[in-house]
PATI-979702 format. One line per field, with one value per residue (C-alpha): residue number from 1; residue in three letters; chain; z, y, x. Coordinates in nm, 4 decimals, padded with zeros to 6 digits. Layout:
<sites>
nr = c(NUM | ...)
rest = c(ALA | ...)
kette = c(A | ...)
c3 = c(Z | ...)
c2 = c(Y | ...)
c1 = c(X | ...)
</sites>
This chain:
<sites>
nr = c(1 | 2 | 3 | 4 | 5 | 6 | 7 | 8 | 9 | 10 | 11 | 12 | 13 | 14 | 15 | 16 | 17 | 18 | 19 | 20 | 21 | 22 | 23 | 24 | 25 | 26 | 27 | 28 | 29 | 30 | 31 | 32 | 33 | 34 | 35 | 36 | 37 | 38 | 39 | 40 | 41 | 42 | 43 | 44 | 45 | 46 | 47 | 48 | 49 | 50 | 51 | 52 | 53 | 54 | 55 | 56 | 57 | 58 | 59 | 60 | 61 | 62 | 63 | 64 | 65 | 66 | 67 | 68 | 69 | 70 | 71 | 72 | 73 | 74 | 75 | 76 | 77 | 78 | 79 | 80 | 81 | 82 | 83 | 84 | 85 | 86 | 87 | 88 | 89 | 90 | 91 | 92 | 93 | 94 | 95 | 96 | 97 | 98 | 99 | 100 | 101 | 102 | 103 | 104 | 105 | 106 | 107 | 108 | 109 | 110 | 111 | 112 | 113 | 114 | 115 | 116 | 117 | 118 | 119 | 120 | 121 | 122 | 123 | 124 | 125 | 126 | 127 | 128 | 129 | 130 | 131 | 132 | 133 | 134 | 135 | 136 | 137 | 138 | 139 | 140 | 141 | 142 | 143 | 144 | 145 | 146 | 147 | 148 | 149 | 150 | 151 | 152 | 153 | 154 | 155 | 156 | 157 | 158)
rest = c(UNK | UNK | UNK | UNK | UNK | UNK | UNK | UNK | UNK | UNK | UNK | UNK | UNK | UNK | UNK | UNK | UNK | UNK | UNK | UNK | UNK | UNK | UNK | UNK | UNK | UNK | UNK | UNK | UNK | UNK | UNK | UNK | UNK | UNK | UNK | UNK | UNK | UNK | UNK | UNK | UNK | UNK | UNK | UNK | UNK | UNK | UNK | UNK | UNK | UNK | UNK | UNK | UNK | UNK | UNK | UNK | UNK | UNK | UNK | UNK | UNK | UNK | UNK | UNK | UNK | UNK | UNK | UNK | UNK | UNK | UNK | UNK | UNK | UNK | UNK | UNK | UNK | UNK | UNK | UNK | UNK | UNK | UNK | UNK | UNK | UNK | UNK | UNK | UNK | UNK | UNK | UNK | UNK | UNK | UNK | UNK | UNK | UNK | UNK | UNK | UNK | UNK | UNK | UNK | UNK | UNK | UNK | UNK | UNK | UNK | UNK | UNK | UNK | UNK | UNK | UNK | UNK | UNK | UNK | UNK | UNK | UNK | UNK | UNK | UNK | UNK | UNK | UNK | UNK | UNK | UNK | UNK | UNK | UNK | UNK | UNK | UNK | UNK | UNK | UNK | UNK | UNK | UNK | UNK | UNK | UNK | UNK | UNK | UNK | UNK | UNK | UNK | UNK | UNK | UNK | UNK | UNK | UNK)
kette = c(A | A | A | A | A | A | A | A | A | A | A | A | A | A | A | A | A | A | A | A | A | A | A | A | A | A | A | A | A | A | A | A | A | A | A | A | A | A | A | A | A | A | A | A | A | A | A | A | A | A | A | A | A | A | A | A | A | A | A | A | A | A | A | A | A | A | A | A | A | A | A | A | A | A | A | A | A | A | A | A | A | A | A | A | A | A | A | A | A | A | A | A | A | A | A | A | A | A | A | A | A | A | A | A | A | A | A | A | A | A | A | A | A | A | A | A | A | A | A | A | A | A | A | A | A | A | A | A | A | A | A | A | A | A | A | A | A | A | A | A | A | A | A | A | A | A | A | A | A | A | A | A | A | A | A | A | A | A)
c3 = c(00.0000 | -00.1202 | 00.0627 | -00.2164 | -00.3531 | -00.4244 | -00.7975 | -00.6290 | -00.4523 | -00.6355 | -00.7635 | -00.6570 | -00.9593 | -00.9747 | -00.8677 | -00.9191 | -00.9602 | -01.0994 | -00.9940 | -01.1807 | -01.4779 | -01.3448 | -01.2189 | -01.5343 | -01.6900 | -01.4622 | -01.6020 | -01.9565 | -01.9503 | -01.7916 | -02.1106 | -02.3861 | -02.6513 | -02.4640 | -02.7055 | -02.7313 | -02.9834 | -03.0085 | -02.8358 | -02.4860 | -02.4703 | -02.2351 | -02.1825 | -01.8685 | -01.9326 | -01.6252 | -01.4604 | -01.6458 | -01.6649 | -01.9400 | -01.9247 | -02.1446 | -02.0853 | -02.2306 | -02.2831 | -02.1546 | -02.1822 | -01.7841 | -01.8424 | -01.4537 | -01.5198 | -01.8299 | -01.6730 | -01.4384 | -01.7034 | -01.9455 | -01.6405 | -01.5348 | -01.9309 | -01.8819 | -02.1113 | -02.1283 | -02.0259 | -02.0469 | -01.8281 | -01.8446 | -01.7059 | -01.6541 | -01.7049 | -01.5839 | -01.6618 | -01.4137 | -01.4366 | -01.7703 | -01.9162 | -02.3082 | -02.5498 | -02.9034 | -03.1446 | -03.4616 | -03.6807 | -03.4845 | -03.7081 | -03.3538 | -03.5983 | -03.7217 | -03.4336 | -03.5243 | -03.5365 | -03.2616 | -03.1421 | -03.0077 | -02.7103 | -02.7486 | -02.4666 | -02.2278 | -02.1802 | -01.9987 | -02.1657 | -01.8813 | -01.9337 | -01.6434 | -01.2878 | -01.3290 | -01.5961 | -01.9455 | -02.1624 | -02.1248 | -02.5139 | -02.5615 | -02.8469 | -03.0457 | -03.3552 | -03.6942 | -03.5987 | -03.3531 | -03.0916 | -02.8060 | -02.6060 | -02.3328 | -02.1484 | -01.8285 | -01.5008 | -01.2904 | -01.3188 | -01.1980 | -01.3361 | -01.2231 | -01.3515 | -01.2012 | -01.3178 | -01.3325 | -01.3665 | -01.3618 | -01.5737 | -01.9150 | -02.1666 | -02.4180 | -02.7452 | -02.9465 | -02.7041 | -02.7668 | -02.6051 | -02.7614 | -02.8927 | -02.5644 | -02.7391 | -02.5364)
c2 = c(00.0000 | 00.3238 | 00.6871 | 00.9372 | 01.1589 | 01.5506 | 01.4601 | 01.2553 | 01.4691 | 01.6274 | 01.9737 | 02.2450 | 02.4669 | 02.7825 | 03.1365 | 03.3893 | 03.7222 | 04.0278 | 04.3888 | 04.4565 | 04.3266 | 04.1014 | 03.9008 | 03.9453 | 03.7213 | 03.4457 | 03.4608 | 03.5042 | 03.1922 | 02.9942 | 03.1675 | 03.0865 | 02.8625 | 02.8907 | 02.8987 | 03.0023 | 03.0935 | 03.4359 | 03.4219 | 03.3892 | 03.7215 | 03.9845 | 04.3631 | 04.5364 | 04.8817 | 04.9503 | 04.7167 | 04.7986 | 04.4362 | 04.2141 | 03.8553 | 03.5801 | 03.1905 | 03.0328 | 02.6614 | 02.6993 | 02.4182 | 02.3287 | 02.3886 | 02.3561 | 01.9831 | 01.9269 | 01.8081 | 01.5816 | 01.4297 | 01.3921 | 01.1713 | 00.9690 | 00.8749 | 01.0121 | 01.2551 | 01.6145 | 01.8256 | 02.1273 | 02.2959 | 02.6006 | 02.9295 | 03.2491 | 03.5732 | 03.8646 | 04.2259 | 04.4589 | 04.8608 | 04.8555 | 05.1549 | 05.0569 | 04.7625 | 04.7920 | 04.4551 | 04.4153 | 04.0976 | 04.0036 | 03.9241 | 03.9440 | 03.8588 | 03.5162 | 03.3391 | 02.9981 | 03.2245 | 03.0081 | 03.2477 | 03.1202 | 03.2940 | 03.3958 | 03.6300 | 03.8799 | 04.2107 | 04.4999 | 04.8767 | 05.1405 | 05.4802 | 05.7285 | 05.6797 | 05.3118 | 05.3606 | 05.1740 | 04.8768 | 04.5441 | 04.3762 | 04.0201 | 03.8704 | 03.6240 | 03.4038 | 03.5209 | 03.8680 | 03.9724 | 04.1301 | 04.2903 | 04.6012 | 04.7118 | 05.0690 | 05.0063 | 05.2252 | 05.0139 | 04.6742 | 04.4100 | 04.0764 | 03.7102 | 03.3469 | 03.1287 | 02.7477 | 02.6612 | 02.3511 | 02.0087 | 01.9492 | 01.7083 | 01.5080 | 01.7703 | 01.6753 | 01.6790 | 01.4761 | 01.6831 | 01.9669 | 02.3057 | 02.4013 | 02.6310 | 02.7956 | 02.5691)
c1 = c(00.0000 | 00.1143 | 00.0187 | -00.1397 | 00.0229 | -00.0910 | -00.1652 | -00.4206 | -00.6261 | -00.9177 | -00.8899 | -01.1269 | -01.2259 | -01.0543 | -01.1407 | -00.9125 | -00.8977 | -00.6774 | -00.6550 | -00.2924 | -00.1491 | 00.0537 | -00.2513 | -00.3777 | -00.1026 | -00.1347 | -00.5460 | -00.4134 | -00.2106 | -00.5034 | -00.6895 | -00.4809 | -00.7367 | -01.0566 | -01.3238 | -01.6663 | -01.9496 | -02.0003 | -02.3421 | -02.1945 | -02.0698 | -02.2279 | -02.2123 | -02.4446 | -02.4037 | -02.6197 | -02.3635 | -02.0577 | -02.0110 | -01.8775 | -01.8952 | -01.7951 | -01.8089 | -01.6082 | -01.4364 | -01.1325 | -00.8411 | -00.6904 | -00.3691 | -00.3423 | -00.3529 | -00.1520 | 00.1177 | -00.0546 | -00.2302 | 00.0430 | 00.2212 | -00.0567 | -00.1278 | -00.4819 | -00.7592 | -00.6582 | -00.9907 | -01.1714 | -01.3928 | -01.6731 | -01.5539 | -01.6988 | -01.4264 | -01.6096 | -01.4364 | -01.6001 | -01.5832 | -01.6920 | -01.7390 | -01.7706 | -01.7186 | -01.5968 | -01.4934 | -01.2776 | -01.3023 | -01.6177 | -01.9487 | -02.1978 | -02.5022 | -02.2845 | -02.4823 | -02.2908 | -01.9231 | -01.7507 | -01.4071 | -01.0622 | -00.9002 | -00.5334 | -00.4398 | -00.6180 | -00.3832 | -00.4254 | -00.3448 | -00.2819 | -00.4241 | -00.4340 | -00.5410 | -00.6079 | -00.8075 | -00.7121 | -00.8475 | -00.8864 | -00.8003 | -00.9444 | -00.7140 | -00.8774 | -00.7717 | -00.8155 | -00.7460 | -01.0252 | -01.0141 | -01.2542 | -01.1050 | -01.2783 | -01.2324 | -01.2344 | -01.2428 | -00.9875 | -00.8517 | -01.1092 | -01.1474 | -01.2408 | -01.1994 | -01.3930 | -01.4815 | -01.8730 | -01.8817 | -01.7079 | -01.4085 | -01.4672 | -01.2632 | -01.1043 | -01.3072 | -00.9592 | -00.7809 | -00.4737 | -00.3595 | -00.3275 | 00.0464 | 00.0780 | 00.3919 | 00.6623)
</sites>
């Protein structure tokens, strides 16, 4: 009989958040290849909330799953930019209802007082930028993790 190991213990779904750009990096990289149709975007003016949920890849367990021989996964996550003052898209057809868009990086663009834009990189040369207020966004996981449809794991840029 063998004592488990950390690898073994069940994950609890992540909830993170970033108030500077460096936290924003560690949510970017968590980011990188979510996809999502373009219907699950959402701006509350009244809010000044954006929301998207997305299908993100858990990179988080890439290496643990690579080891133990076993499926790569996704899992649904809600990123929520709050502070929200205005939305504008490039390379995004909103009215495609079946347009299904690839995450690449989430970046923050400093203007003054804390104030700047959050800009949503997405393949095929989209992008969303939204002005923001202040820094303020979440990641959180919402529901359970599932086998990655591809199997594979996304070229991550190692």
């Amino acid at each position: 009989m063998t004592d488990a190991s950390f690898e073994d213990g069940r994950e609890a779904p992540l909830n993170l958040g970033a108030l500077e750009e460096e936290d924003l990096k560690v949510l970017s990289s968590l980011l990188q290849d979510a996809v999502f149709p373009v219907t699950e975007m959402s701006w509350r003016a009244s809010e000044r909330r954006f929301a998207l949920l997305v299908n993100r890849f858990r990179w988080e367990d890439r290496d643990a799953a690579e080891r133990r021989g076993r499926a790569f996964e996704r899992v649904q996550s809600l990123l929520t930019v709050d502070n929200v003052l205005g939305v504008s898209s490039q390379g995004v057809d909103r009215k495609d209802k079946d347009l299904i868009l690839s995450l690449l990086s989430v970046t923050f663009e400093p203007g003054s007082d804390g104030a700047g834009h959050v800009l949503l990189t997405l393949a095929g040369d989209g992008a969303l930028r939204l002005a923001v207020e202040a820094l303020e966004v979440s990641l959180r996981d919402v529901t359970r993790p599932y086998k990655a449809p591809s199997g594979q794991a996304p070229d991550h840029g190692d």
